[in-house]
Each structure stands twice: as C-alpha cells, then as structure tokens.
C-alpha positions in Angstrom: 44.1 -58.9 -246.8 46.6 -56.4 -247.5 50.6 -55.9 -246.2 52.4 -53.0 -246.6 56.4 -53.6 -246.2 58.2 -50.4 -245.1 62.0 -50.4 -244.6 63.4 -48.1 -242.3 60.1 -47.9 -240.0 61.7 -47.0 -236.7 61.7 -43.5 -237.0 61.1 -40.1 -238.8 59.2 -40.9 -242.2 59.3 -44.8 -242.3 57.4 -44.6 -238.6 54.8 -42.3 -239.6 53.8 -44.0 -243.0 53.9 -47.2 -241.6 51.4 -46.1 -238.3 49.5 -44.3 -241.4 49.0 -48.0 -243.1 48.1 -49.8 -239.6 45.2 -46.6 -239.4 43.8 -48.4 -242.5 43.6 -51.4 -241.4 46.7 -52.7 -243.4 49.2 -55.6 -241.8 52.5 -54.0 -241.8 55.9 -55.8 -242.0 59.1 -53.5 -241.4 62.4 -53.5 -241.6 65.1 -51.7 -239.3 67.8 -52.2 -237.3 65.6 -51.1 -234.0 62.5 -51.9 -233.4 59.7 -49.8 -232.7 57.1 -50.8 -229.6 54.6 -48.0 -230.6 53.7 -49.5 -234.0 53.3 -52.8 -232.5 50.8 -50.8 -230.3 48.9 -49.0 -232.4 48.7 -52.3 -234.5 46.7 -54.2 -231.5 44.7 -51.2 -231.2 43.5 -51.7 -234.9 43.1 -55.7 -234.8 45.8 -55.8 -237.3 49.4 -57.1 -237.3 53.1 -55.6 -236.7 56.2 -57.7 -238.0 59.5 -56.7 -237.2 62.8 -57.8 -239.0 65.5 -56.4 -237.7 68.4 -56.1 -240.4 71.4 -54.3 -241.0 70.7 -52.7 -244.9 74.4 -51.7 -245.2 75.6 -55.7 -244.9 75.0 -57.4 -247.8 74.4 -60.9 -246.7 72.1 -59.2 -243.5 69.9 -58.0 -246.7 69.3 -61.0 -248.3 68.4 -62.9 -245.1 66.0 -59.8 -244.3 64.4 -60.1 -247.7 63.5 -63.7 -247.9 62.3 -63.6 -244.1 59.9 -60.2 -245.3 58.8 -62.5 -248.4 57.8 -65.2 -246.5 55.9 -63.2 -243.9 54.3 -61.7 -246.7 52.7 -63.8 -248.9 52.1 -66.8 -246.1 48.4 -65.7 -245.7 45.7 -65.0 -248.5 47.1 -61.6 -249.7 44.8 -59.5 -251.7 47.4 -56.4 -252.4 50.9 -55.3 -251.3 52.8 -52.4 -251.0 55.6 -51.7 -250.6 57.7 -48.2 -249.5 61.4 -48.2 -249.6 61.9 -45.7 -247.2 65.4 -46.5 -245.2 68.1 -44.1 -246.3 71.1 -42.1 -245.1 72.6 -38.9 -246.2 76.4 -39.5 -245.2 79.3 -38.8 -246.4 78.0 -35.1 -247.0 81.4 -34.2 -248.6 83.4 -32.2 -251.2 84.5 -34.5 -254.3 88.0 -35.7 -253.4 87.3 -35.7 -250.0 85.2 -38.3 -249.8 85.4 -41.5 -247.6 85.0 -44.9 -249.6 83.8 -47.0 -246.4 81.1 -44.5 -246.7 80.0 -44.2 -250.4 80.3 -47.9 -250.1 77.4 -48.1 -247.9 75.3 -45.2 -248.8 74.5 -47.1 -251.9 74.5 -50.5 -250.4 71.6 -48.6 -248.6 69.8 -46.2 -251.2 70.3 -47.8 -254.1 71.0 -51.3 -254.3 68.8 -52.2 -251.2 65.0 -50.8 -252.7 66.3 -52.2 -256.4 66.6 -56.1 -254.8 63.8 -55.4 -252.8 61.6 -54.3 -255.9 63.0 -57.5 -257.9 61.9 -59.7 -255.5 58.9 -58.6 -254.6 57.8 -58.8 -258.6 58.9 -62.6 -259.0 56.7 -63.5 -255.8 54.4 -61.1 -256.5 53.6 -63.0 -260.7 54.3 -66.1 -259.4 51.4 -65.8 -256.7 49.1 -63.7 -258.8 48.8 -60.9 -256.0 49.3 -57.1 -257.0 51.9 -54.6 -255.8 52.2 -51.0 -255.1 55.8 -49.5 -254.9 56.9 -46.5 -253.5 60.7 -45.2 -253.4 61.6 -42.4 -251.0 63.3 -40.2 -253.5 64.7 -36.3 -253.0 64.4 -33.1 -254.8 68.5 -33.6 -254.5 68.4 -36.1 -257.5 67.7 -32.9 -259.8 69.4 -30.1 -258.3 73.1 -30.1 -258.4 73.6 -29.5 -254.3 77.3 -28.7 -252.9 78.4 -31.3 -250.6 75.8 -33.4 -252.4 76.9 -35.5 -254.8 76.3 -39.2 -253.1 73.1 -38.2 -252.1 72.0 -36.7 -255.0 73.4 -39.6 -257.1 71.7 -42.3 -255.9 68.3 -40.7 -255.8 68.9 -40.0 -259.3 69.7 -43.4 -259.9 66.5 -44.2 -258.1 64.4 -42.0 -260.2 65.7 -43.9 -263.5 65.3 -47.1 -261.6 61.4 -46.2 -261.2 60.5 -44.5 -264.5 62.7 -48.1 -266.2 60.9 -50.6 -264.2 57.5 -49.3 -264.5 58.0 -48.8 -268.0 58.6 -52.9 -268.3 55.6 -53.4 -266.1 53.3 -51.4 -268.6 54.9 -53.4 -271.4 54.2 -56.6 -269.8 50.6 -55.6 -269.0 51.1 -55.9 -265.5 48.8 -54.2 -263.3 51.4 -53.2 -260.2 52.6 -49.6 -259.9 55.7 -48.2 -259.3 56.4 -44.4 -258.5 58.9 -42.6 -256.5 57.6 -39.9 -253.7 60.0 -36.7 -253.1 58.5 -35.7 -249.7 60.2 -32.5 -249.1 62.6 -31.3 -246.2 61.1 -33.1 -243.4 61.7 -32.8 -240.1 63.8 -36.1 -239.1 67.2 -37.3 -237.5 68.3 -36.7 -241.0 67.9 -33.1 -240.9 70.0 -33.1 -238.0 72.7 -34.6 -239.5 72.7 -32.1 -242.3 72.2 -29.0 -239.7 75.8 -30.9 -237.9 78.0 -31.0 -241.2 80.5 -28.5 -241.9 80.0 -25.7 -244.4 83.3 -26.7 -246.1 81.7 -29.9 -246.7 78.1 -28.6 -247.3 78.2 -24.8 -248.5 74.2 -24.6 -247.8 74.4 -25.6 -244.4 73.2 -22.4 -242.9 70.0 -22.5 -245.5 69.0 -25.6 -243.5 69.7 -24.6 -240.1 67.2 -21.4 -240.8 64.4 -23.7 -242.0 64.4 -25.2 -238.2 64.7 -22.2 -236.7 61.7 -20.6 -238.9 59.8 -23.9 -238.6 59.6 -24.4 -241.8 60.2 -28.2 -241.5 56.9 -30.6 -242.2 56.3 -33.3 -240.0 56.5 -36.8 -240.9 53.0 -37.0 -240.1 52.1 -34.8 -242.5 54.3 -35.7 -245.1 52.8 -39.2 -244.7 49.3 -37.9 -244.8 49.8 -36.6 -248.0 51.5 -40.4 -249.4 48.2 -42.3 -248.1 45.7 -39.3 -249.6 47.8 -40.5 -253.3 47.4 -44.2 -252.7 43.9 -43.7 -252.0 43.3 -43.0 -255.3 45.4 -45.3 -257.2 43.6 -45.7 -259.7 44.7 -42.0 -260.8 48.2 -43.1 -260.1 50.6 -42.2 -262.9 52.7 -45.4 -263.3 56.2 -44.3 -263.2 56.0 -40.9 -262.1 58.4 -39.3 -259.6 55.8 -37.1 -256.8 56.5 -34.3 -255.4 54.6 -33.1 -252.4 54.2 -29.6 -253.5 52.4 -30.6 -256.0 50.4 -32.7 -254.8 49.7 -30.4 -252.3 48.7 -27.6 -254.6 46.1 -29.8 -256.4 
C-alpha cells in the first residue's frame, strides 16, 4: 500500500498532483484549510482513499496537531512506500525592503519554510522507526536563484528550501538510507497565486506587467500539466537524483 501526503491540496498545484496520485492508485492524505469534495470523488472512483485534515499552516500549535493526526493516518495500515509533497505556499508580502509588514514575513515562513522542514523531520523518525520508505518532494521556485524586485521573502525562503533539500538528502545518503528527497521548481503556473502577483503594485513588484502578459498570451501551464510532468519523474525513481532541485524545463526537454 502506498500514501502520498500533500499539503495545500485544495486548489491550483496541490489539487492536481494529489488527483494525479489517486489516478495511480495511491491513498492520499491532505492538508488544507478547505476541503476539496472532488478528490474525495475521484478517490471512490479509484477504490482508493481521501483523508482530509483541515489545518491552519500559519498557526503553529494548528501545525503540530495537523502533523501528528497526518502520521497517524499514515502509517496505521501496512504501508509499503510514502511520499510526501510539500506543496502549500503563499507569496505575500510581495514588497520593497523597508516596507515590509512583519505580521506577514512572520507567516510566510511559518508557511514555506518551517512547515515542509517539521514535516520532513517527522516523517523520517516514523518513517526508520517503522522500516517504510519515503519520497519527498518540496515545491520550490525559479525565484530562490534569481534576485526578483518585490521578491525578497519569497525568494528567500525557497532558497532556504533548496539548501534544506540538497542538506537533508545529503545526511540520508550518508546514513545509507534509501528515501529521496528533491525539490520540483514547476514553472509559472496558472493558480490563485498568479493572481495575486498580477494584483500587486508595480512599486512593490517592478515586473508586475511581465506577468500580467504571460496571462494574456497564455503562456501560463496548467496545474495539470505541471503535475503530469512530477508523476512522469516519480515513475522512474529509480533515476531520481537524490537531492537535486528539478526544473520542469528540463525535464521537459529530455
């Protein structure tokens, strides 16, 4: 039996790679604030199972109650692999340096960094005390090399999360474990995120008309396609290159 945990599997990305996992025939546990009644759907459809826990990611005690209750529901059964894809993310405060709003850098780590780091720790202690082996994927960004005005939260903490990746699987390797651990930078996607960036103001985000004209020309992917391209690399894990950060043009130029 295999699980695949997916934070942030409401909408946009985190729906479509979870509904990509339930295609496979893979249980799926997520984690949102809202739940989502066409993944438990599609889950029926493929005699497989939908978990739900609702969780706030930006409250810190909401966190910790939403990883022990995904634990639990993950290794309850005879588990033969399990993945998970830390997915949930926001890209607020898009803001000059000086301007920023500390409420809001306050939580956009809380969310994009520290929630996929206690989620990864957890998962390997469970994971080696149980003997069952674990994919990881983090959600990453082309915006963790690029120096991006307007950026420099955002960019930061997928930075941080690149490190975080390359570090951890690096003690994994050294530990002959057998789990992986990679980060996926899936491109501009077309997602409620998008929007947000299309909505800030160009004294805060100096690109902002740069993104706007990639809706307009359609150059946005869709989630569905973006996910497509995650579950064509996990089916060949054994290719996988613990560690690495992908990016979807290249995989899509193979």
């Amino acid at each position: 039996m295999k699980v695949a945990i997916v934070t942030g599997d409401s909408r946009g990305l985190g729906q479509a790679i979870a509904d990509k996992f339930l295609n496979e025939g893979i249980h799926v546990i997520g984690l949102s604030r809202t739940h989502n009644d066409t993944l438990k759907e599609k889950a029926d459809q493929k005699g497989v199972t939908y978990s739900h826990i609702r969780c706030d990611l930006s409250d810190s005690n909401d966190l910790t109650q939403g990883i022990d209750k995904v634990m639990y529901l993950a290794f309850q059964n005879d588990i033969e692999k399990v993945y998970l894809v830390n997915n949930a993310g926001v890209i607020d405060p898009i803001e000059t340096v000086g301007q920023l709003d500390a409420s809001l850098v306050n939580k956009h780590f809380q969310i994009n960094v520290t929630t996929p780091i206690l989620f990864i720790n957890r998962l390997l202690k469970e994971a080696d005390e149980q003997g069952v082996n674990v994919g990881i994927i983090n959600i990453t960004s082309g915006a963790a090399e690029k120096t991006i005005h307007g950026w420099s939260i955002y960019g930061s903490g997928k930075a941080a999360i690149n490190q975080f990746t390359e570090t951890a699987a690096m003690e994994q390797e050294k530990a002959g474990s057998e789990h992986f651990i990679i980060a996926y930078s899936p491109g501009v996607v077309d997602t409620d995120m998008q929007g947000e960036i299309r909505a800030a103001a160009e004294s805060a985000f100096a690109d902002v008309d740069k993104f706007k004209k990639l809706k307009e020309e359609g150059q946005l992917r869709s989630p569905s396609a973006v996910a497509d391209v995650l579950m064509k690399l996990l089916s060949e894990e054994e290719s996988i290159d613990n560690g690495r950060v992908y990016k979807l043009y290249d995989l899509i130029d193979q």
